[in-house]
C-alpha positions as CSV (number, residue, x, y, z in Angstrom):
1,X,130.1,-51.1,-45.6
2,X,126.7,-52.2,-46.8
3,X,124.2,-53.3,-44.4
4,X,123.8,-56.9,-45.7
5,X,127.3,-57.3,-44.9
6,X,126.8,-57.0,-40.9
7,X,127.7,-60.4,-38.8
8,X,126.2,-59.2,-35.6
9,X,123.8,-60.8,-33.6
10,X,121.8,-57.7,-33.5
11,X,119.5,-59.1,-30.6
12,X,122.8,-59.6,-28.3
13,X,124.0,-56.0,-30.0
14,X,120.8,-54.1,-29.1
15,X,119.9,-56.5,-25.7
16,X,123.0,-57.0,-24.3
17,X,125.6,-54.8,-25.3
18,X,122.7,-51.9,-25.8
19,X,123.6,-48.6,-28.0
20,X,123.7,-45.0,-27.8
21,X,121.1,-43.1,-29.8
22,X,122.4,-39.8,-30.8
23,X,120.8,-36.5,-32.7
24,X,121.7,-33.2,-33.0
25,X,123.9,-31.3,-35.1
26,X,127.9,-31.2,-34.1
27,X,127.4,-28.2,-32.4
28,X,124.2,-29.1,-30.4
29,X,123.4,-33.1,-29.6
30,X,122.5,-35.3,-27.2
31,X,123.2,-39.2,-26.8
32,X,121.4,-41.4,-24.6
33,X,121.9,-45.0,-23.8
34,X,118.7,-47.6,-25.7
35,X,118.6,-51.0,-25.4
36,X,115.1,-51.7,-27.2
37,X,114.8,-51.7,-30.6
38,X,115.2,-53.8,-33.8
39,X,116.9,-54.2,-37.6
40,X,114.8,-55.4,-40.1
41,X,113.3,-54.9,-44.0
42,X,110.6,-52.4,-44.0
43,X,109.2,-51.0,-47.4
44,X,111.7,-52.4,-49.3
45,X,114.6,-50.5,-47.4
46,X,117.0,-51.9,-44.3
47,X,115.5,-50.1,-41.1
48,X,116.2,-49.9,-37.3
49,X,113.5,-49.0,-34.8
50,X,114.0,-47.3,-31.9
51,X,111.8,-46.6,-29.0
52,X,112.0,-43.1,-26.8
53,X,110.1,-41.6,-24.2
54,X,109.2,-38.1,-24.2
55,X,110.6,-37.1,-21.0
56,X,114.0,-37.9,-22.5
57,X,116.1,-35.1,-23.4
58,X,117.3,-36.7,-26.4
59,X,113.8,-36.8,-27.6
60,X,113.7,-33.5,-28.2
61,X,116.5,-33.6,-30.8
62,X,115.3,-36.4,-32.4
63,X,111.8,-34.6,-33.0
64,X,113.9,-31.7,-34.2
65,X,116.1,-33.7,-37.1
66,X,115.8,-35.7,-40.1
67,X,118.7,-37.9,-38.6
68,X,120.5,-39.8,-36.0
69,X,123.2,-42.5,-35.5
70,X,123.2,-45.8,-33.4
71,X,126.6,-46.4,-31.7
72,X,127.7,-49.7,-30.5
73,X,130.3,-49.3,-28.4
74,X,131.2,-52.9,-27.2
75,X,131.1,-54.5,-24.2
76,X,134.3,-52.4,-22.8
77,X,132.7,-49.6,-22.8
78,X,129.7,-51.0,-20.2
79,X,130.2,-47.7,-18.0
80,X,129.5,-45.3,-20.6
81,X,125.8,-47.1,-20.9
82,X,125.6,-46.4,-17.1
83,X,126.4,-42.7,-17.4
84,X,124.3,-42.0,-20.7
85,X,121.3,-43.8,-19.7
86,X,121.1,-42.2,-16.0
87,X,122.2,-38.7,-16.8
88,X,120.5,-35.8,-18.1
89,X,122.1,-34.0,-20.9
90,X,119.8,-30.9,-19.4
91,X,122.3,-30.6,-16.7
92,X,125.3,-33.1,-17.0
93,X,127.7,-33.1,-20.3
94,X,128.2,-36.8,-20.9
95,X,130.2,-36.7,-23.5
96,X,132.9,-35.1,-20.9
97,X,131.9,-37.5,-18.0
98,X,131.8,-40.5,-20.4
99,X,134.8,-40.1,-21.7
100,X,133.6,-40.1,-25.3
101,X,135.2,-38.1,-28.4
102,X,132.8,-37.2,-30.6
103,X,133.0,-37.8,-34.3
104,X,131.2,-36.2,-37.3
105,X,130.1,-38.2,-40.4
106,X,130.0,-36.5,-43.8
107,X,126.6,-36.4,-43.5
108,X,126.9,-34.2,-40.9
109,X,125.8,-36.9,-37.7
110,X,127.3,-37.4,-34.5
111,X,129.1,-40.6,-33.5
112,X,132.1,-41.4,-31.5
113,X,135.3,-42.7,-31.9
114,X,135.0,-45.9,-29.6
115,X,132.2,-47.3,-31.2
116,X,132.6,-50.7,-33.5
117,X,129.8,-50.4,-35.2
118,X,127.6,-47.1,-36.3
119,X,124.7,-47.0,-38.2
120,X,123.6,-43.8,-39.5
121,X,120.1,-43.3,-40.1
122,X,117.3,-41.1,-41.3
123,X,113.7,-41.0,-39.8
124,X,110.7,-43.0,-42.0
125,X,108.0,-42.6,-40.0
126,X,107.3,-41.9,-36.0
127,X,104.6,-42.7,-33.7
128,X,103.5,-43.2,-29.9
129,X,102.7,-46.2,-28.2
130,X,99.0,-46.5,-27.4
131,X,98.1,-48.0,-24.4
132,X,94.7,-49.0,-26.1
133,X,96.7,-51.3,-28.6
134,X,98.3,-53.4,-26.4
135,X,96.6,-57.4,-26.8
136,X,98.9,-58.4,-23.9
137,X,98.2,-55.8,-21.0
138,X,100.7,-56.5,-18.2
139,X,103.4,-55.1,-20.5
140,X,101.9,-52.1,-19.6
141,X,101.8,-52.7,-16.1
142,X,105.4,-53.9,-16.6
143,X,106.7,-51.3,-18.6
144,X,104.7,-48.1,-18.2
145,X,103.1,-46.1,-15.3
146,X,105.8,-45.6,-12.8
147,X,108.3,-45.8,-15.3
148,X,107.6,-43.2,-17.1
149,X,105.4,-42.1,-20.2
150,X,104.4,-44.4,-23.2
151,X,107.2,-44.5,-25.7
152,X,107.0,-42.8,-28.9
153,X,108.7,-45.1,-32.0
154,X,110.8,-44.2,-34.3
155,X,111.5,-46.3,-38.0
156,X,114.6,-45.2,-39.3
157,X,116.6,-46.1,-42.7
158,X,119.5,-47.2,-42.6
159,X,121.7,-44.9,-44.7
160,X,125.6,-45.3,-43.9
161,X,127.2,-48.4,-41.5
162,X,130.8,-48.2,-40.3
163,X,133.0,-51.2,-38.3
164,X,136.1,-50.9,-37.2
């Protein structure tokens, strides 16, 4: 499917329904639960952006690749969210606990086979939220301190989309 052919209210898909992010290869990834972020034009080419703190584990595997996908799994799937978004894949497998089975694309991307809508994506350009650049500062009071470290951003082509 091509990307100007989506009908979803991305804000109610990213806000509401929320995603997993995943990166890795098939034999080494990690997913974790986002529900910030954005579609959009950017340069010419559809994009995502996707926001990830460091202390993730998924981080990591986003920093190490070139690509990752964005699973929407639909409102069903609620629980999932709860496990991937509270857990640790340092010490807890949540693919297993979440009962997800994992798929690979062609391109050689993780997704999973109760998702409705994937988009497969390849990084553009990254970098960290700066505390100094904020013109409204009680989102930082909000959002940072004892929540954890400023997020890093990610802009990310979209390559590949998939419905079911």
């Amino acid at each position: 499917m091509n990307v100007s052919e989506l009908k979803d209210n991305m804000f109610d898909a990213i806000g509401k329904e929320w995603m997993l992010v995943t990166a890795g290869t098939p034999e080494r990834f990690n997913l974790m639960t986002a529900s910030w972020g954005g579609i959009g034009v950017l340069w010419g080419r559809p994009v995502a952006f996707v926001f990830i703190r460091p202390e993730r584990y998924t981080y990591g595997f986003v920093e190490q690749g070139d690509t990752l996908t964005l699973s929407f799994l639909g409102a069903e799937h609620k629980q999932v969210h709860g496990i991937c978004g509270s857990k640790s894949g340092r010490d807890t497998d949540k693919v297993a606990e979440a009962g997800l089975h994992p798929l690979v694309t062609e391109q050689g991307n993780v997704t999973y086979e109760e998702a409705r809508l994937v988009l497969e994506c390849r990084k553009l350009y990254a970098d960290a939220i700066d505390p100094a650049c904020f013109t409204d500062p009680s989102l930082v009071s909000r959002w940072y301190g004892a929540h954890g470290g400023f997020h890093k951003m990610y802009v990310v082509e979209i390559i590949n989309v998939w419905t079911k």
